[in-house]
PDB file of N, CA, C and O in Angstrom:
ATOM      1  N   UNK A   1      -2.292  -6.932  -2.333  1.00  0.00           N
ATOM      2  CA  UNK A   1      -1.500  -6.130  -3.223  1.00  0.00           C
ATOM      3  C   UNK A   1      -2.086  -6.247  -4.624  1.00  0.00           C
ATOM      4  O   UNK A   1      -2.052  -7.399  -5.058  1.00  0.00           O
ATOM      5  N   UNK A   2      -2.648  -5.279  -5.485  1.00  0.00           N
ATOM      6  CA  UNK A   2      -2.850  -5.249  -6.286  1.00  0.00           C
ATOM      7  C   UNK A   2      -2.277  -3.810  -7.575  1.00  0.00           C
ATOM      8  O   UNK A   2      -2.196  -2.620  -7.272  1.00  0.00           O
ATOM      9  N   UNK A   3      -2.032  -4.275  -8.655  1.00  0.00           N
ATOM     10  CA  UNK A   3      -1.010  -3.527  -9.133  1.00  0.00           C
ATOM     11  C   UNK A   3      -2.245  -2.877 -10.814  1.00  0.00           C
ATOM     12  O   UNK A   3      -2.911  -3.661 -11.490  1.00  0.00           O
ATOM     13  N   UNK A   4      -2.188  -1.534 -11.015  1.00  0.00           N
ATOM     14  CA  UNK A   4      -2.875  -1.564 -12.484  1.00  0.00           C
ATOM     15  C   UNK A   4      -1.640  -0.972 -13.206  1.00  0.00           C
ATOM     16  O   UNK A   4      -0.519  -0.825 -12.720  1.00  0.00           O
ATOM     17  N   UNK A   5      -2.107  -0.621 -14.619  1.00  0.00           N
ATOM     18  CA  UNK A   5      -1.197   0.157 -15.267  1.00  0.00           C
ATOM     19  C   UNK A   5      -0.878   2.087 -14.547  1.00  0.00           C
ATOM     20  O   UNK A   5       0.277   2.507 -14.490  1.00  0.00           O
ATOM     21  N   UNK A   6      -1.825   2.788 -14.189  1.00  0.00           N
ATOM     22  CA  UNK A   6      -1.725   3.695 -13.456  1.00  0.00           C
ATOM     23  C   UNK A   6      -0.710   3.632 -12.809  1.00  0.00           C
ATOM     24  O   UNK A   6       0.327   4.141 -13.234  1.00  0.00           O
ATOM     25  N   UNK A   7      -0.790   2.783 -11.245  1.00  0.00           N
ATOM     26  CA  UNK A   7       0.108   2.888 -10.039  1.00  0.00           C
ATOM     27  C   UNK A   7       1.144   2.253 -10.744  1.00  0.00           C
ATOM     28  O   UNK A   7       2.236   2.669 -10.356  1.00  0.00           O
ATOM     29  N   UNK A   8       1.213   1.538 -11.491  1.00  0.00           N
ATOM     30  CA  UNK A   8       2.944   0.869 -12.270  1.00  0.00           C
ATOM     31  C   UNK A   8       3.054   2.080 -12.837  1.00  0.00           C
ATOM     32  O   UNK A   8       4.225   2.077 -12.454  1.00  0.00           O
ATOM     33  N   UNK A   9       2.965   3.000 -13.323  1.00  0.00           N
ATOM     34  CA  UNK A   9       3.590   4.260 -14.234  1.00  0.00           C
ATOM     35  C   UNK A   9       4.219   4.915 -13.826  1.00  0.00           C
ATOM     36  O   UNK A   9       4.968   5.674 -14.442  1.00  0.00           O
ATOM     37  N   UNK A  10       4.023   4.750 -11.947  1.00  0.00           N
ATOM     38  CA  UNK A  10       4.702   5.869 -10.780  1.00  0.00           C
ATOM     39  C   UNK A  10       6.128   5.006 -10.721  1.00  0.00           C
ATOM     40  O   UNK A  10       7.073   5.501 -10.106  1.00  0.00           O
ATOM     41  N   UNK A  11       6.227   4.103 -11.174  1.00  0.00           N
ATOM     42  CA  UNK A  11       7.413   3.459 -10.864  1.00  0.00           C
ATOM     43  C   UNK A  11       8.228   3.424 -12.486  1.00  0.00           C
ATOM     44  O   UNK A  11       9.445   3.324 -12.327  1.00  0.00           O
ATOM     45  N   UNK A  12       7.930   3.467 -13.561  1.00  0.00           N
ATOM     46  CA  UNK A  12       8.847   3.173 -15.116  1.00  0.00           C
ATOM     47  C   UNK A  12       9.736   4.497 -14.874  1.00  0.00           C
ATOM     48  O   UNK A  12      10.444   4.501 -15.881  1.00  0.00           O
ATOM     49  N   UNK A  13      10.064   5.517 -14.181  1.00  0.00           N
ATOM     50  CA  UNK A  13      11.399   5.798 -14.038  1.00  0.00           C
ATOM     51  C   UNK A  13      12.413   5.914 -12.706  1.00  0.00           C
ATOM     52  O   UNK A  13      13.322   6.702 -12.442  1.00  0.00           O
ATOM     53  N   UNK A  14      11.816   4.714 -11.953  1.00  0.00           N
ATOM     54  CA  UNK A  14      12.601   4.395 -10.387  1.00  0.00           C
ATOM     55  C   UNK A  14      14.163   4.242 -10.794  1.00  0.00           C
ATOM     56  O   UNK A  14      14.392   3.504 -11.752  1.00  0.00           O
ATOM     57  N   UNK A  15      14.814   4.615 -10.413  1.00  0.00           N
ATOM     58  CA  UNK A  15      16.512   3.755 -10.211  1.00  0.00           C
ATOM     59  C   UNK A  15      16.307   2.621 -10.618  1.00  0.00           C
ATOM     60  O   UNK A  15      16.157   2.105  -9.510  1.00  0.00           O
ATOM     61  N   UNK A  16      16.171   1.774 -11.338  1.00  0.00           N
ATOM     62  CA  UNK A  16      16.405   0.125 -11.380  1.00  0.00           C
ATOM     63  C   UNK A  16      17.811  -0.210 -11.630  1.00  0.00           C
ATOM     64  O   UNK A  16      18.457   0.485 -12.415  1.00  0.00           O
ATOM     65  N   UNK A  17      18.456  -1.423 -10.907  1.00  0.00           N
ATOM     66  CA  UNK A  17      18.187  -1.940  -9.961  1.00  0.00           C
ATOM     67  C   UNK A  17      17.360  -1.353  -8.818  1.00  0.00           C
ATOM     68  O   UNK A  17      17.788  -0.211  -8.650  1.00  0.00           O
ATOM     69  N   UNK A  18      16.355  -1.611  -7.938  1.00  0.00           N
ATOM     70  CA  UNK A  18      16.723  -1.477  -6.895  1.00  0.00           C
ATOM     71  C   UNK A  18      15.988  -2.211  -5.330  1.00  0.00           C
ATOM     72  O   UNK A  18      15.163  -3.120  -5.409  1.00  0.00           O
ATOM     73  N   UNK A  19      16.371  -1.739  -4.217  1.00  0.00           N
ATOM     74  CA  UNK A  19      15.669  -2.632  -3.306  1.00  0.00           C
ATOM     75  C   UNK A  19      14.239  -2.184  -2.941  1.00  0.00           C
ATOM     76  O   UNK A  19      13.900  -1.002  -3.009  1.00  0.00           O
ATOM     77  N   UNK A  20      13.635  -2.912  -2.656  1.00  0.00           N
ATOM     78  CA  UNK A  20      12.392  -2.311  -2.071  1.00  0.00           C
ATOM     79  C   UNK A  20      12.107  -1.031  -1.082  1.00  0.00           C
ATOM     80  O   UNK A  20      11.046  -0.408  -1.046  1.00  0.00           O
ATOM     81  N   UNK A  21      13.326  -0.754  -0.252  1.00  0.00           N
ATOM     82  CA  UNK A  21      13.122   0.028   0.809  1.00  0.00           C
ATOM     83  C   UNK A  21      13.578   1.267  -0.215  1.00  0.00           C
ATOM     84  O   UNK A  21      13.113   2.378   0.043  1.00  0.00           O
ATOM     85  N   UNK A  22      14.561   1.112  -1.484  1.00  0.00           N
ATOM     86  CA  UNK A  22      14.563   1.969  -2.237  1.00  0.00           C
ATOM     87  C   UNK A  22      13.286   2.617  -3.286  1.00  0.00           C
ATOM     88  O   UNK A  22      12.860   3.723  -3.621  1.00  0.00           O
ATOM     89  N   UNK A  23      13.063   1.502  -3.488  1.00  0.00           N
ATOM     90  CA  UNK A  23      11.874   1.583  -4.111  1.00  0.00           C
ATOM     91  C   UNK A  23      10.432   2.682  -3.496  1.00  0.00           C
ATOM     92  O   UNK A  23       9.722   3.572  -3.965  1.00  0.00           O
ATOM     93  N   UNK A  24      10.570   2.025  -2.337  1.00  0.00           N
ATOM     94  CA  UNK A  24       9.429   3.042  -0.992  1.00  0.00           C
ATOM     95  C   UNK A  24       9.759   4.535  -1.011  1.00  0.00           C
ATOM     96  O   UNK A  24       8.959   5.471  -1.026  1.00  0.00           O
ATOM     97  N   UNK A  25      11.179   4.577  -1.007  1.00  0.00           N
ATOM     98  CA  UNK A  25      11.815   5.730  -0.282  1.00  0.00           C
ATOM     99  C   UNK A  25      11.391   6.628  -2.087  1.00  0.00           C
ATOM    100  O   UNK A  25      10.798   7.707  -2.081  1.00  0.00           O
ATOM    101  N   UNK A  26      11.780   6.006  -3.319  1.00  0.00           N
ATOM    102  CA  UNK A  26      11.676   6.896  -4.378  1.00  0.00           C
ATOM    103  C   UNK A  26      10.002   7.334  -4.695  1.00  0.00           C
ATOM    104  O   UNK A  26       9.722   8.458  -5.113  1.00  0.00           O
ATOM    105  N   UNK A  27       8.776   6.097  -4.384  1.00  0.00           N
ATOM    106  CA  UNK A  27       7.816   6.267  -4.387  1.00  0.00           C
ATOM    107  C   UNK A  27       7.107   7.866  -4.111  1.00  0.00           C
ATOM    108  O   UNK A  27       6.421   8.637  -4.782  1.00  0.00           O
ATOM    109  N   UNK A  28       7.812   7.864  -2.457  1.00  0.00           N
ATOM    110  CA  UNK A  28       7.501   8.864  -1.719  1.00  0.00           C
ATOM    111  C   UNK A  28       7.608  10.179  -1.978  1.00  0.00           C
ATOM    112  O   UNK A  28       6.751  11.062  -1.981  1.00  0.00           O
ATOM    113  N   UNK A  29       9.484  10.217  -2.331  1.00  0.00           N
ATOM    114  CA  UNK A  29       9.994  10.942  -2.666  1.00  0.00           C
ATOM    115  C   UNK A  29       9.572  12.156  -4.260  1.00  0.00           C
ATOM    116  O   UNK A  29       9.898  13.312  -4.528  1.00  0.00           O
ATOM    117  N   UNK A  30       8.618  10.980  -5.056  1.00  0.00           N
ATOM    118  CA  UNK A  30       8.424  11.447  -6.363  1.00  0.00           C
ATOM    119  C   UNK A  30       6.609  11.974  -5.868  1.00  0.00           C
ATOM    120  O   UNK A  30       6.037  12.402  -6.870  1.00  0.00           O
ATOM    121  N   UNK A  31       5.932  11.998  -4.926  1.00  0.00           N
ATOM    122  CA  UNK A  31       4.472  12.334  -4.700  1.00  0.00           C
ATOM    123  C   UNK A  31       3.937  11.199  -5.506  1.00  0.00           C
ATOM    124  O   UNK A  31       3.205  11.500  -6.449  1.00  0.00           O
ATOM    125  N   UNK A  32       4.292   9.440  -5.189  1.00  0.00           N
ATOM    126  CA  UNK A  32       3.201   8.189  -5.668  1.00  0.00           C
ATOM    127  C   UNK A  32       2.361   8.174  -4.865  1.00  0.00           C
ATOM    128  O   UNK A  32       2.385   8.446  -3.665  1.00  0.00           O
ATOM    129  N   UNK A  33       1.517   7.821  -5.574  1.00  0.00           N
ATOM    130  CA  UNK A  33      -0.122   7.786  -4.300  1.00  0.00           C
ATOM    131  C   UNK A  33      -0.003   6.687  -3.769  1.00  0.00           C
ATOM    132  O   UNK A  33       0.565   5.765  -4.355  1.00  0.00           O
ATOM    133  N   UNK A  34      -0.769   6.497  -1.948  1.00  0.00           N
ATOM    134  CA  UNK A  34      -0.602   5.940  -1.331  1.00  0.00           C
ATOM    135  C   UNK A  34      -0.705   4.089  -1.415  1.00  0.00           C
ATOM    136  O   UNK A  34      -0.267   3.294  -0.583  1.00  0.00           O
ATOM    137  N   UNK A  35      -1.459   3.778  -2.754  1.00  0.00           N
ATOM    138  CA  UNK A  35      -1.584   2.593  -2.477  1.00  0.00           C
ATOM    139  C   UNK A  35      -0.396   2.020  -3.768  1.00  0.00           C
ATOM    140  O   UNK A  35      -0.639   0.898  -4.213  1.00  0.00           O
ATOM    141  N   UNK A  36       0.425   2.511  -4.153  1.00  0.00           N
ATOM    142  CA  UNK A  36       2.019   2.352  -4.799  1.00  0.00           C
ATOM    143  C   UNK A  36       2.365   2.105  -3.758  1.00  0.00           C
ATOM    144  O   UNK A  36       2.512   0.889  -3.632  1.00  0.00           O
ATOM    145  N   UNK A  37       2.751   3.057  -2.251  1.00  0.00           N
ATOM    146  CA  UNK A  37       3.648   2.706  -1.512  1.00  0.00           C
ATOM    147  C   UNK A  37       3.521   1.621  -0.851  1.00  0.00           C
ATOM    148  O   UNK A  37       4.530   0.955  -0.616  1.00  0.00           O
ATOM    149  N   UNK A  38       1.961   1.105  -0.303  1.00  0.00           N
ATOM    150  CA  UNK A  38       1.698   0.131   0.133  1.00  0.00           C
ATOM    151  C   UNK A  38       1.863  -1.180  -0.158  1.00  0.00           C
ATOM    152  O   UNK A  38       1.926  -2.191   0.541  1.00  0.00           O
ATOM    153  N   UNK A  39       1.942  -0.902  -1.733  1.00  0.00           N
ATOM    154  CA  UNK A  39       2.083  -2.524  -2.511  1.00  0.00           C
ATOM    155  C   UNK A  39       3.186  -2.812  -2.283  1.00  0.00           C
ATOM    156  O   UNK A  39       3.526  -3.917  -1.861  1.00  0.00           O
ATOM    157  N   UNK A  40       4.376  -1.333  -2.656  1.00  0.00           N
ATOM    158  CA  UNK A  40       5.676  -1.800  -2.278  1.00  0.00           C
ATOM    159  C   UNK A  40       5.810  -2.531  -0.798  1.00  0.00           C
ATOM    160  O   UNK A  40       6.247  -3.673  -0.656  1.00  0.00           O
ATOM    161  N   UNK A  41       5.376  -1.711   0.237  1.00  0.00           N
ATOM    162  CA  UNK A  41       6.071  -2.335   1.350  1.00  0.00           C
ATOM    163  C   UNK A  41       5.165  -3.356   1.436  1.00  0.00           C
ATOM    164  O   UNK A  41       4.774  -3.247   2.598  1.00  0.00           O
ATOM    165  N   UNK A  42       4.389  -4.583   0.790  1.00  0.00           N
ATOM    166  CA  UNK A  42       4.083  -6.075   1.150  1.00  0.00           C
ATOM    167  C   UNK A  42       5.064  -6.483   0.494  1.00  0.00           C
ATOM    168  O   UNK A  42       5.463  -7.579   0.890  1.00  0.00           O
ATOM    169  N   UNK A  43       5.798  -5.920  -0.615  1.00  0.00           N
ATOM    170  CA  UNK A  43       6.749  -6.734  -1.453  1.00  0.00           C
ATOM    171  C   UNK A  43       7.935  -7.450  -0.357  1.00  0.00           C
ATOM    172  O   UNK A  43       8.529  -7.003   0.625  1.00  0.00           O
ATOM    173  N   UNK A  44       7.943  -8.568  -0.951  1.00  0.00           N
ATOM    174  CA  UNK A  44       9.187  -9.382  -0.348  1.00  0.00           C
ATOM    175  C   UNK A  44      10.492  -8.488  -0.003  1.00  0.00           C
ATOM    176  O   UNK A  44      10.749  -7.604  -0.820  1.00  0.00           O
ATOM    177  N   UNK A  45      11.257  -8.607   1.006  1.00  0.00           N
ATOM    178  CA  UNK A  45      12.733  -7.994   1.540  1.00  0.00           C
ATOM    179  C   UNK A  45      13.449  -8.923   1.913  1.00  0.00           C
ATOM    180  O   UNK A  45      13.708  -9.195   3.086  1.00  0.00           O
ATOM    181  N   UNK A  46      13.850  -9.519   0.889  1.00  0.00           N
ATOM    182  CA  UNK A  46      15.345 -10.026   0.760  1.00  0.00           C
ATOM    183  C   UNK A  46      16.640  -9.890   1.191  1.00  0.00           C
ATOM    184  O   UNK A  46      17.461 -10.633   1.729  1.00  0.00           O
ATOM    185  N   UNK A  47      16.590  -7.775   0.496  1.00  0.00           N
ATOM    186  CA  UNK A  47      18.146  -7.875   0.503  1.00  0.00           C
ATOM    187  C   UNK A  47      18.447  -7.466  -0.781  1.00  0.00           C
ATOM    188  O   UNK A  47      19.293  -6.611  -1.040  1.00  0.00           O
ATOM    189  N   UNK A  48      17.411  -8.376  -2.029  1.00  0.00           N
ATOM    190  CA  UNK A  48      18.232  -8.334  -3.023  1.00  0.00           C
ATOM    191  C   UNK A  48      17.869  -7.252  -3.786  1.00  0.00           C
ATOM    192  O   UNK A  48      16.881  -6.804  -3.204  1.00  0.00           O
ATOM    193  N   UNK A  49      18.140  -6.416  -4.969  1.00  0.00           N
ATOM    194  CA  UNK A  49      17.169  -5.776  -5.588  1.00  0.00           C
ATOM    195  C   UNK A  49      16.628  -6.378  -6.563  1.00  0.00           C
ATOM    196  O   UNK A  49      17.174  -7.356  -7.073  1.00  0.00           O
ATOM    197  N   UNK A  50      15.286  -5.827  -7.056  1.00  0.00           N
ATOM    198  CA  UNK A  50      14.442  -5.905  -7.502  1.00  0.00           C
ATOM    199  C   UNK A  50      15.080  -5.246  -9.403  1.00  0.00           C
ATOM    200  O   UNK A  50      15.677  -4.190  -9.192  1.00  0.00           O
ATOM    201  N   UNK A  51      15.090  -5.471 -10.498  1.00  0.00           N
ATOM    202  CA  UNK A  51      15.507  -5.547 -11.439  1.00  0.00           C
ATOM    203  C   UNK A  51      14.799  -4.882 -12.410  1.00  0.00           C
ATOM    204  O   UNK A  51      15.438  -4.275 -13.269  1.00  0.00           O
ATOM    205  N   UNK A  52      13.563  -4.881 -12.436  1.00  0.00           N
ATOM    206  CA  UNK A  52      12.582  -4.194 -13.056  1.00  0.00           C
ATOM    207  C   UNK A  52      10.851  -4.415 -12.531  1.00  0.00           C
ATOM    208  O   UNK A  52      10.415  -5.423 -11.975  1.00  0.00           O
ATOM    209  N   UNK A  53      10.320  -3.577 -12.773  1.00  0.00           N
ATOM    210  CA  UNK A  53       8.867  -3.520 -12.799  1.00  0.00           C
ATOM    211  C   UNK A  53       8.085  -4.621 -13.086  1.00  0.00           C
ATOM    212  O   UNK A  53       7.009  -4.839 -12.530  1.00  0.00           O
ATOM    213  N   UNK A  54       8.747  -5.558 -14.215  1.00  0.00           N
ATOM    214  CA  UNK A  54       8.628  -7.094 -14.276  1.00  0.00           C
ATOM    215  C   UNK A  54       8.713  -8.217 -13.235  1.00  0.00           C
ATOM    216  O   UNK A  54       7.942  -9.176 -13.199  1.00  0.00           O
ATOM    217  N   UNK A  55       9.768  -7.988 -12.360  1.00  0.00           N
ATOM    218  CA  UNK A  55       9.829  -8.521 -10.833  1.00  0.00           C
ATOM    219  C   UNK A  55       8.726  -8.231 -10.324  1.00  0.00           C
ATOM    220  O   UNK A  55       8.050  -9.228 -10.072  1.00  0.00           O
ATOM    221  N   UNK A  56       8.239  -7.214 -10.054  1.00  0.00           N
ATOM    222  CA  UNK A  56       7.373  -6.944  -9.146  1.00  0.00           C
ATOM    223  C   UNK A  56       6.170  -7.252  -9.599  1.00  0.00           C
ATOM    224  O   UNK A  56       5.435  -7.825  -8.794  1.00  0.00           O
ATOM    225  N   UNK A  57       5.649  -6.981 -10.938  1.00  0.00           N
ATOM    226  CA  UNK A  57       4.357  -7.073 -10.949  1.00  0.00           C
ATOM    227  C   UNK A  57       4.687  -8.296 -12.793  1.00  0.00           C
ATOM    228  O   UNK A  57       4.936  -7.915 -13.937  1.00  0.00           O
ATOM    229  N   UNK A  58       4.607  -8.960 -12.528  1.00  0.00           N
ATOM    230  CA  UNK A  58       4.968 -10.248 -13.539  1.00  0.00           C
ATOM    231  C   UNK A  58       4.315  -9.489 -15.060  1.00  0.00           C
ATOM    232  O   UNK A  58       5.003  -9.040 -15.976  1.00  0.00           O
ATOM    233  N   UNK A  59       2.923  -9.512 -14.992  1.00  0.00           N
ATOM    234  CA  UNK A  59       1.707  -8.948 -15.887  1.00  0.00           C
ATOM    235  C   UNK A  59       2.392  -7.639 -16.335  1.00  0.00           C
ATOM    236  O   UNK A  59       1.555  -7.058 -17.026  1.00  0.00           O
ATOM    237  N   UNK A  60       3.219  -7.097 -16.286  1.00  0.00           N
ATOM    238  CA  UNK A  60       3.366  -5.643 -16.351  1.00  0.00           C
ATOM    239  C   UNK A  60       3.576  -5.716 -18.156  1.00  0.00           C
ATOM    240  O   UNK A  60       4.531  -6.242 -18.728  1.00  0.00           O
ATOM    241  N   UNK A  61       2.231  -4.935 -18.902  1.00  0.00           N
ATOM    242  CA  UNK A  61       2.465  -4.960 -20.418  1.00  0.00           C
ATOM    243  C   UNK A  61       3.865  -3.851 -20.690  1.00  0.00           C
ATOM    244  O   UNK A  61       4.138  -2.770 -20.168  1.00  0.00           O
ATOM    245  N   UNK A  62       4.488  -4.576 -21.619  1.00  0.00           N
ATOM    246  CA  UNK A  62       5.561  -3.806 -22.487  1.00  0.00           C
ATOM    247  C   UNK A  62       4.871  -3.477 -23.681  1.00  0.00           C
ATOM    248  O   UNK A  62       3.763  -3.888 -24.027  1.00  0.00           O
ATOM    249  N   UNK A  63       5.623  -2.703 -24.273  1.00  0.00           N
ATOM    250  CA  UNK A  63       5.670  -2.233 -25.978  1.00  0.00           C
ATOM    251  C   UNK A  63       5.075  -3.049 -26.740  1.00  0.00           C
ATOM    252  O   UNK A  63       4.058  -2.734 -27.357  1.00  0.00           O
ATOM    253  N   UNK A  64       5.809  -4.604 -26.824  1.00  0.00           N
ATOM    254  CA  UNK A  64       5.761  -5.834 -27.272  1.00  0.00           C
ATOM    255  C   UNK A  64       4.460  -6.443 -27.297  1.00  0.00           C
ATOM    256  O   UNK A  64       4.102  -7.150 -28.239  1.00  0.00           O
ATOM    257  N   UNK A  65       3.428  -6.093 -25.869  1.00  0.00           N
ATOM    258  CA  UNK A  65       2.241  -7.016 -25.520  1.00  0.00           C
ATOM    259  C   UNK A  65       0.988  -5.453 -26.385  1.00  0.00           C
ATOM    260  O   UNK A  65      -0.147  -5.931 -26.381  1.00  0.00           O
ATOM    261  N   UNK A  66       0.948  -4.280 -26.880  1.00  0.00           N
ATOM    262  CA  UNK A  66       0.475  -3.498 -27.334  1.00  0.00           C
ATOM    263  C   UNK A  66      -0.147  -4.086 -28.968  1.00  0.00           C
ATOM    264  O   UNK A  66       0.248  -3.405 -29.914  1.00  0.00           O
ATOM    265  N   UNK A  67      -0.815  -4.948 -29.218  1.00  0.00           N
ATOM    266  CA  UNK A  67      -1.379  -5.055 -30.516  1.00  0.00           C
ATOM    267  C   UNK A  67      -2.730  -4.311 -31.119  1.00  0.00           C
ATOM    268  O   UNK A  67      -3.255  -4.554 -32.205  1.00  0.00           O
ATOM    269  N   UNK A  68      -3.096  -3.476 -30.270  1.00  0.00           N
ATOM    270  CA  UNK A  68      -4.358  -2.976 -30.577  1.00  0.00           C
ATOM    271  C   UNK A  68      -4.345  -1.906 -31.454  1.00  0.00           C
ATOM    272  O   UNK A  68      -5.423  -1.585 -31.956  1.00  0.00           O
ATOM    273  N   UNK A  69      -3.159  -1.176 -31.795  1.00  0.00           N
ATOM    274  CA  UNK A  69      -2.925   0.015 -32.922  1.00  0.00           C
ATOM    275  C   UNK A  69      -2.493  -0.618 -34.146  1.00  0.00           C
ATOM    276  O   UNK A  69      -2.614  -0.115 -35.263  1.00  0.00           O
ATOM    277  N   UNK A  70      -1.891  -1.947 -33.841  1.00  0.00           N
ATOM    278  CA  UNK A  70      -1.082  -2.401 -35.489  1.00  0.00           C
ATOM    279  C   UNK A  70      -2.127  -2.722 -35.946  1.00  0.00           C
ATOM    280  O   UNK A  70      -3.118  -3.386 -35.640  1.00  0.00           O
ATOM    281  N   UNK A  71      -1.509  -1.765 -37.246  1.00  0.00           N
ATOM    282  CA  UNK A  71      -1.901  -2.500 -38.688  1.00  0.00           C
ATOM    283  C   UNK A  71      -1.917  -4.037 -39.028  1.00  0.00           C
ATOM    284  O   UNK A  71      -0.999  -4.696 -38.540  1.00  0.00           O
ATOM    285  N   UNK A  72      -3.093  -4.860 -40.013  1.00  0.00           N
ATOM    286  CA  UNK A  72      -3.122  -5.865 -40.225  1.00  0.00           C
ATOM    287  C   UNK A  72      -2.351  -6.292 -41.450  1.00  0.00           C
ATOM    288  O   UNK A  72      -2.328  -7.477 -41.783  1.00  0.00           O
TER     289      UNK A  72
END
């Protein structure tokens, strides 16, 4: 399973919460390319949902991790 900023972009407007099988099912549903859906379904199935894009892929840059435009 490997995750870039690309295939994470198919997911920043999923339902969050949600479960993985939700997650698959919105993937699909929105035309994500095939190796989004794949990562999803290695993801762990719990049961529980999944909370954000941060769950899933830890590394996932925010707003916050963007220093390359600020001013000094």
């Amino acid at each position: 399973m490997y995750w870039t900023l690309e295939l994470a972009s198919y997911l920043e407007d999923a339902p969050w919460p949600a479960t993985r099988d939700e997650l698959v099912d919105y993937a699909e549903r929105t035309g994500a390319p095939l190796e989004v859906i794949e990562n999803l379904e290695n993801l762990e199935d719990d049961g529980e949902p999944y909370e954000s894009i941060e769950e899933i892929w830890p590394d996932y840059p925010t707003a916050d991790d963007d220093f390359y435009f600020e001013e000094e």
